[in-house]
Backbone and ligand atoms as CSV (ligand in chain L), in Angstrom:
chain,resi,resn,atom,element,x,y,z
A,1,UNK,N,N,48.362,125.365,126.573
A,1,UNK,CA,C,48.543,124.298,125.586
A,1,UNK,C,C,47.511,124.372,124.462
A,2,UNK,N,N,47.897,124.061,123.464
A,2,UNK,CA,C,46.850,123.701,122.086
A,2,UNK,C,C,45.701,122.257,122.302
A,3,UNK,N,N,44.824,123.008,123.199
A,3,UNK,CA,C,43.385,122.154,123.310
A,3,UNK,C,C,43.018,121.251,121.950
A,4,UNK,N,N,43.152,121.491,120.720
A,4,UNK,CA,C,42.475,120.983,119.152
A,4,UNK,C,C,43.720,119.712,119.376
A,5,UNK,N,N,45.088,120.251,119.856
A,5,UNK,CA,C,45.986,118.901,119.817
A,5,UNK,C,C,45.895,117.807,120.698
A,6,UNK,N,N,45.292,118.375,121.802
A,6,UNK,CA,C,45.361,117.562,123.037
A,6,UNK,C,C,44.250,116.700,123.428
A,7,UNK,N,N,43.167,116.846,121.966
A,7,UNK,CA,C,42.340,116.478,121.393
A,7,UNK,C,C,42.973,115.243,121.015
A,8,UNK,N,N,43.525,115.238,120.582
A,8,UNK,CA,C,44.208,114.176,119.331
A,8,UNK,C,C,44.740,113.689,119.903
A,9,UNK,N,N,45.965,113.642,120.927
A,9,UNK,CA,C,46.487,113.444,121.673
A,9,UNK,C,C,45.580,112.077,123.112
A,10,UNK,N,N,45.004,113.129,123.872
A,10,UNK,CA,C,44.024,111.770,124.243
A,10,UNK,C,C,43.021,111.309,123.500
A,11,UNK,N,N,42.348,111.077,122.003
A,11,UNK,CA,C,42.078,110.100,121.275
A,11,UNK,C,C,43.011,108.975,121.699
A,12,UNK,N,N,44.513,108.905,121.317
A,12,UNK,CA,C,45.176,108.275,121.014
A,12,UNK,C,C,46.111,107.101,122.431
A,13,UNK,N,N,45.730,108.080,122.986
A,13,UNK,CA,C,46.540,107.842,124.449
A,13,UNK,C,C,45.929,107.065,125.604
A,14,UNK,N,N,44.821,108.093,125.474
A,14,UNK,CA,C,44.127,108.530,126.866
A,14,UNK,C,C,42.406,107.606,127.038
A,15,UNK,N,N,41.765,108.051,125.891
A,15,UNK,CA,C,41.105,107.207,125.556
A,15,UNK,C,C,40.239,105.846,126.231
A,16,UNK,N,N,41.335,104.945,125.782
A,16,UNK,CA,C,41.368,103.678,126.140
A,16,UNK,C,C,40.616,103.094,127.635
A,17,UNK,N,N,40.612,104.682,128.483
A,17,UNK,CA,C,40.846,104.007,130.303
A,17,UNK,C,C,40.064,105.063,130.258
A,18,UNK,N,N,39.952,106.383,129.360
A,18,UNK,CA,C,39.407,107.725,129.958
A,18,UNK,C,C,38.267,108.054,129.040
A,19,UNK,N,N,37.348,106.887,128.264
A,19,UNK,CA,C,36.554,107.483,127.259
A,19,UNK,C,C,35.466,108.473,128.325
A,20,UNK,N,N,35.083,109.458,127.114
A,20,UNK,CA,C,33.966,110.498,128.104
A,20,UNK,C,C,34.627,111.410,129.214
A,21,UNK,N,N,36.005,111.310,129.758
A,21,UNK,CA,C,36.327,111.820,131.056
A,21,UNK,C,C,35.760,110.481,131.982
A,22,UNK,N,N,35.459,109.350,131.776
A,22,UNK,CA,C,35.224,108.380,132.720
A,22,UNK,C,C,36.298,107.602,133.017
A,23,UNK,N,N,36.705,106.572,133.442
A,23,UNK,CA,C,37.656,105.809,134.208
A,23,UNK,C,C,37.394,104.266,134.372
A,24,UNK,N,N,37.883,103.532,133.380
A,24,UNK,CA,C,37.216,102.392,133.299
A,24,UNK,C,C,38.241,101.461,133.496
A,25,UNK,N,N,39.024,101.838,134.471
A,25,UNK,CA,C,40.021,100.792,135.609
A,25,UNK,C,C,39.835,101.003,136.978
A,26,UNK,N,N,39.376,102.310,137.103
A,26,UNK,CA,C,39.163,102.578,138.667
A,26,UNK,C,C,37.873,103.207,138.935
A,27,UNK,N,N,36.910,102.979,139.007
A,27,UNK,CA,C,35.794,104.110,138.097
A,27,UNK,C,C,35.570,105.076,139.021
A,28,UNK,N,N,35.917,105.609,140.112
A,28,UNK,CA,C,35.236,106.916,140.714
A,28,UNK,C,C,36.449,107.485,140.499
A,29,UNK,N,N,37.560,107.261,140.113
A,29,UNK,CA,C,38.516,108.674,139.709
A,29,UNK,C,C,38.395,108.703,138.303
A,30,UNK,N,N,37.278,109.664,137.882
A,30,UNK,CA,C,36.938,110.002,136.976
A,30,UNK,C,C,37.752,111.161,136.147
A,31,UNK,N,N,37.696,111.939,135.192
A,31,UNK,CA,C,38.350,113.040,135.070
A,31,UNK,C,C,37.150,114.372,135.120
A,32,UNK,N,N,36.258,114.033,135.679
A,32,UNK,CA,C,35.263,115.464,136.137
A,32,UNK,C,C,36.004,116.154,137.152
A,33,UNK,N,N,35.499,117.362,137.287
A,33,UNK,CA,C,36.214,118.457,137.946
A,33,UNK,C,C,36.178,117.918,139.369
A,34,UNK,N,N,34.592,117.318,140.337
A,34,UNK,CA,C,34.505,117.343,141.301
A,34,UNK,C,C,36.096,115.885,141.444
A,35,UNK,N,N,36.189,114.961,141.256
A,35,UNK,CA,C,37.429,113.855,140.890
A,35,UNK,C,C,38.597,114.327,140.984
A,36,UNK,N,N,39.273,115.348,140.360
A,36,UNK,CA,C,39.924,116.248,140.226
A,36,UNK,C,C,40.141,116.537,141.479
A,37,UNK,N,N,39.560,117.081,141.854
A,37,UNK,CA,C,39.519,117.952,143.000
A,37,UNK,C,C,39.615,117.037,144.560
A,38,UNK,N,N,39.157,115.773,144.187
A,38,UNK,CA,C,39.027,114.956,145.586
A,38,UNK,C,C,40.807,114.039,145.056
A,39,UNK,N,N,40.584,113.623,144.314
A,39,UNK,CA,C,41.704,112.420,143.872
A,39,UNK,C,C,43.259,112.969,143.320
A,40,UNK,N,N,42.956,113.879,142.390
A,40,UNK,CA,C,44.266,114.289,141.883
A,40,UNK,C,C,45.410,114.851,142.843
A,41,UNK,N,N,46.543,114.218,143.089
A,41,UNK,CA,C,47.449,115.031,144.181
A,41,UNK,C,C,47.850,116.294,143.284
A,42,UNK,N,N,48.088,117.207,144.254
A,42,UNK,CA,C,48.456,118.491,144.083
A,42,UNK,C,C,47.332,119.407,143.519
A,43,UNK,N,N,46.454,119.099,142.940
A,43,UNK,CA,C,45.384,119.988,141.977
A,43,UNK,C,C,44.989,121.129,142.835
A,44,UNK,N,N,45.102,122.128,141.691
A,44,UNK,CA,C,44.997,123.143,142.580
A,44,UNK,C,C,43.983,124.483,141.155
A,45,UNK,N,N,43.366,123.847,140.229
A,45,UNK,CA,C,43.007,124.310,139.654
A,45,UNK,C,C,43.276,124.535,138.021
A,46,UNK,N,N,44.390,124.355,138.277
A,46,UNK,CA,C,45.383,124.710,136.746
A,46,UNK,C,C,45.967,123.217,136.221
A,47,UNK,N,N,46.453,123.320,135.457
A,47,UNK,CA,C,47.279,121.706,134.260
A,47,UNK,C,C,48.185,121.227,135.109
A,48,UNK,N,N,48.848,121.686,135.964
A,48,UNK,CA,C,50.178,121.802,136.263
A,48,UNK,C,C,50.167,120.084,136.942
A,49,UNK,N,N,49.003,119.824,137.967
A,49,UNK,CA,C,48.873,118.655,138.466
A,49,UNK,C,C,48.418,117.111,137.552
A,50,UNK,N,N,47.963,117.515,136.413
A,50,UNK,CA,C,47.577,116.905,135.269
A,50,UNK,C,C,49.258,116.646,134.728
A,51,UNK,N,N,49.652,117.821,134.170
A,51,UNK,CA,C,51.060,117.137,133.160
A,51,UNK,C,C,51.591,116.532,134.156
A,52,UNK,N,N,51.773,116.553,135.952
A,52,UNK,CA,C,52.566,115.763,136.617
A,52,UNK,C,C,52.175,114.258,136.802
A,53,UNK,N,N,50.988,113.898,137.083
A,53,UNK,CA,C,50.636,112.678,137.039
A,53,UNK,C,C,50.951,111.581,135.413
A,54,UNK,N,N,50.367,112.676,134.087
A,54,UNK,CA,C,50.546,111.586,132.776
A,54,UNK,C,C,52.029,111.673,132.178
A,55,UNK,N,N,52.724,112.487,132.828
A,55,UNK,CA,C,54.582,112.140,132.305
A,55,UNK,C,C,54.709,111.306,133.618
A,56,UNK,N,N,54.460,111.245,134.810
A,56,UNK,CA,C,54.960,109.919,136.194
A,56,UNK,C,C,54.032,108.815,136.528
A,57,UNK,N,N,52.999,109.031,135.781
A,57,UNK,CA,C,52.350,107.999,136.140
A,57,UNK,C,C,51.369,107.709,137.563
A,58,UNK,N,N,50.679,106.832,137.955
A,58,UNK,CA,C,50.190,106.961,139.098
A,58,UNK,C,C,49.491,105.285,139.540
A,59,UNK,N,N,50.074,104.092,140.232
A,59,UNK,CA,C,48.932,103.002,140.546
A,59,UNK,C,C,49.295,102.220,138.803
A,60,UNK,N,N,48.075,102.166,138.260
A,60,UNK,CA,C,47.685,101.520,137.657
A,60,UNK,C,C,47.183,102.591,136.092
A,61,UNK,N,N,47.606,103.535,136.312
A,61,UNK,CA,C,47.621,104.548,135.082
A,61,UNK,C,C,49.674,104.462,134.538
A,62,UNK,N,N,49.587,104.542,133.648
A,62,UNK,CA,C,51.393,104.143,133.368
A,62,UNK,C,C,51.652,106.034,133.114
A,63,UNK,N,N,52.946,106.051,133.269
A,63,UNK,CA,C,53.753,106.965,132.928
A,63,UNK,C,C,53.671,107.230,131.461
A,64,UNK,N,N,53.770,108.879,131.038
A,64,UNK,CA,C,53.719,108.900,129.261
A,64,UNK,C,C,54.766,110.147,129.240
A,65,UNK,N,N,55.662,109.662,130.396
A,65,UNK,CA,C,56.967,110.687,129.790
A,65,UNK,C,C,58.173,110.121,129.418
A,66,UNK,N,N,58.599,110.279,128.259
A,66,UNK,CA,C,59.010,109.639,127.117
A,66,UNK,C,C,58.822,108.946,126.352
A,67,UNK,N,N,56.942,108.825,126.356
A,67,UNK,CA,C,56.489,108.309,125.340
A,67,UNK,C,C,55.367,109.514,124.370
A,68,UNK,N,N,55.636,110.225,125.318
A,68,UNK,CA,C,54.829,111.861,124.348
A,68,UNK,C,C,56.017,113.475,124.615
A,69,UNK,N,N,55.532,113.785,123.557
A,69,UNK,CA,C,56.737,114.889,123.981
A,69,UNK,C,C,56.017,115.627,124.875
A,70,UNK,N,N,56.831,116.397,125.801
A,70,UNK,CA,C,56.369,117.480,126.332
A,70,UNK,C,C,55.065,118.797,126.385
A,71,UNK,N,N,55.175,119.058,125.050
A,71,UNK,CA,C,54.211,119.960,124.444
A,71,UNK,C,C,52.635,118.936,124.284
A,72,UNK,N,N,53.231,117.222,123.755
A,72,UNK,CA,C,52.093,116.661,124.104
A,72,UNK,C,C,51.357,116.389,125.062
A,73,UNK,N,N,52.307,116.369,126.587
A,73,UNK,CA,C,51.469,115.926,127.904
A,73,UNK,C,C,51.059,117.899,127.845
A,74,UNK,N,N,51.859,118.703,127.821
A,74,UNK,CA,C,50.928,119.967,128.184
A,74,UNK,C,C,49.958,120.444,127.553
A,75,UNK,N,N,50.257,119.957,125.926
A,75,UNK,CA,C,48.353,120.031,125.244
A,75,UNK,C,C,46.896,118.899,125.815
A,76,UNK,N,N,47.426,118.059,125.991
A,76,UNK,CA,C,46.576,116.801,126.861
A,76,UNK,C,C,45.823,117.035,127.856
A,77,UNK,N,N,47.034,117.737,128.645
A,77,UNK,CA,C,46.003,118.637,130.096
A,77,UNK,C,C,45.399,119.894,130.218
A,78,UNK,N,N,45.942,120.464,128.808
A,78,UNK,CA,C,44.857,121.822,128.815
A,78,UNK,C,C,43.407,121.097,128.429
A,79,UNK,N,N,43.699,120.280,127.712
A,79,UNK,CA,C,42.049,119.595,126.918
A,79,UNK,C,C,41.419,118.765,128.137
A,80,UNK,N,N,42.200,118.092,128.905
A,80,UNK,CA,C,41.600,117.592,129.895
A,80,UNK,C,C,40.746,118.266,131.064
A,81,UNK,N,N,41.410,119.779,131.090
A,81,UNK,CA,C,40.843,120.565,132.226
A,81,UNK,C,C,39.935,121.626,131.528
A,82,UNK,N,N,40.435,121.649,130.448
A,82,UNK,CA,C,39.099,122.110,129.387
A,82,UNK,C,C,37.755,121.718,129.345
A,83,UNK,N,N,37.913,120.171,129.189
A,83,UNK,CA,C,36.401,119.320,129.119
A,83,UNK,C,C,35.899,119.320,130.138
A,84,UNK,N,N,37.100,119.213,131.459
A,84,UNK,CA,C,36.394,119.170,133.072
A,84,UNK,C,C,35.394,120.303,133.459
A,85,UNK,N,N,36.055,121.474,133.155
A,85,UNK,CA,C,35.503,122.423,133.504
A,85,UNK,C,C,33.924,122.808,132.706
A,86,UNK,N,N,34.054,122.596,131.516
A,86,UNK,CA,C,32.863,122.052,130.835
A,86,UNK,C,C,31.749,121.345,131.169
A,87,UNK,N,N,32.085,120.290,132.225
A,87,UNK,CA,C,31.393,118.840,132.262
A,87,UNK,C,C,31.867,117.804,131.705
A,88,UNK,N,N,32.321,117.777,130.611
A,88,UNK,CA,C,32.377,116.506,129.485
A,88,UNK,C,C,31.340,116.432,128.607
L,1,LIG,C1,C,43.783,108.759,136.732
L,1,LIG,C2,C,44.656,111.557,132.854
L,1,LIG,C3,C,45.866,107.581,130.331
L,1,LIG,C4,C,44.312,104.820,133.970
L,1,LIG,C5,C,43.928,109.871,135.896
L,1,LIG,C6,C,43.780,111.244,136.305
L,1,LIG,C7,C,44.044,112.018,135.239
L,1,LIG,C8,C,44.350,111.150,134.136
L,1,LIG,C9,C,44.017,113.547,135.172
L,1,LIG,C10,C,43.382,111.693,137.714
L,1,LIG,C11,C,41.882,111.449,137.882
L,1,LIG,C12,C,41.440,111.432,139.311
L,1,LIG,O1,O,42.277,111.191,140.197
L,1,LIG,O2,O,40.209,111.624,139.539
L,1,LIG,C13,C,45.089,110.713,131.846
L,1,LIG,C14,C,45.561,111.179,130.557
L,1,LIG,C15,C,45.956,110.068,129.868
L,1,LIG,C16,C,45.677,108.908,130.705
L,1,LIG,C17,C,45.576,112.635,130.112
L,1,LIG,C18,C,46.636,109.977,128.518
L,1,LIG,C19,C,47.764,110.730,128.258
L,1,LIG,C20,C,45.466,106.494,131.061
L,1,LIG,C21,C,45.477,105.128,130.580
L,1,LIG,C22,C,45.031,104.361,131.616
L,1,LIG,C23,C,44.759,105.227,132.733
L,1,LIG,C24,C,45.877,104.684,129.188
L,1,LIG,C25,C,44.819,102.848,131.678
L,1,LIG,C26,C,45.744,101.990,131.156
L,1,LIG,C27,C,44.133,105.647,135.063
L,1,LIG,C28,C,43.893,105.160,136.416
L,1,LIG,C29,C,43.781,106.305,137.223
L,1,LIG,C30,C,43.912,107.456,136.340
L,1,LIG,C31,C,43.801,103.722,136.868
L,1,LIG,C32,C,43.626,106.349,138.731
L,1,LIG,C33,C,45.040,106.400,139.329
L,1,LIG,C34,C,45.018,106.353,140.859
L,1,LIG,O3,O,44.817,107.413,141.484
L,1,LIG,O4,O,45.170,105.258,141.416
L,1,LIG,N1,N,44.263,109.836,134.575
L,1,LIG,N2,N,45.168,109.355,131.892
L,1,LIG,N3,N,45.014,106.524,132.361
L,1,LIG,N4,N,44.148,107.005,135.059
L,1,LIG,FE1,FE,44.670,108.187,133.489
């Protein structure tokens, strides 16, 4: 996915609940790698478990499929697992 979009993308979206990669509805499911790795179902390293959770949703995080296109939830989670892997 285009990381510079998915940039823009969670500005707009994601933001709100996820400033920093933090989690400010649930706060230990963070979006850091170790979080990831304990919380995210399916994660297995790659986006794939990321675009499934923000197009279905999860609890108290809402669904953003059909409210972003496609290419947007898969630029979102390259940037998301981008920053993870980073730190933030
Ligand atoms: C969890 C990404 C928008 C609230 C997560 C997780 C990811 C993620 C990857 C898993 C983290 C983990 O389990 O450690 C995103 C992206 C968003 C987005 C890319 C934008 C497209 C939001 C918004 C909210 C929100 C707007 C608040 C209204 C939550 C909550 C969880 C969560 C509460 C924990 C869900 C659970 O396991 O019970 N998010 N999120 N997210 N997110 Fe989001």
């Amino acid at each position: 996915g285009d990381i510079a979009n998915g940039e823009q993308v969670f500005t707009g979206n994601c933001a709100a609940c996820h400033a920093g990669g933090q989690n400010s509805v649930q706060q230990e499911k963070t979006l850091e790698l170790s979080s990831l790795k304990s919380y995210l179902a399916n994660f297995n390293g790659d986006e794939s478990a990321i675009v499934y959770q923000v197009t279905n949703g999860k609890n108290a995080m809402p669904a953003f499929g059909g409210r972003l296109e496609d290419d947007e939830i898969a630029d979102v989670a390259s940037y998301v697992l981008s920053k993870a892997k980073a730190g933030w």
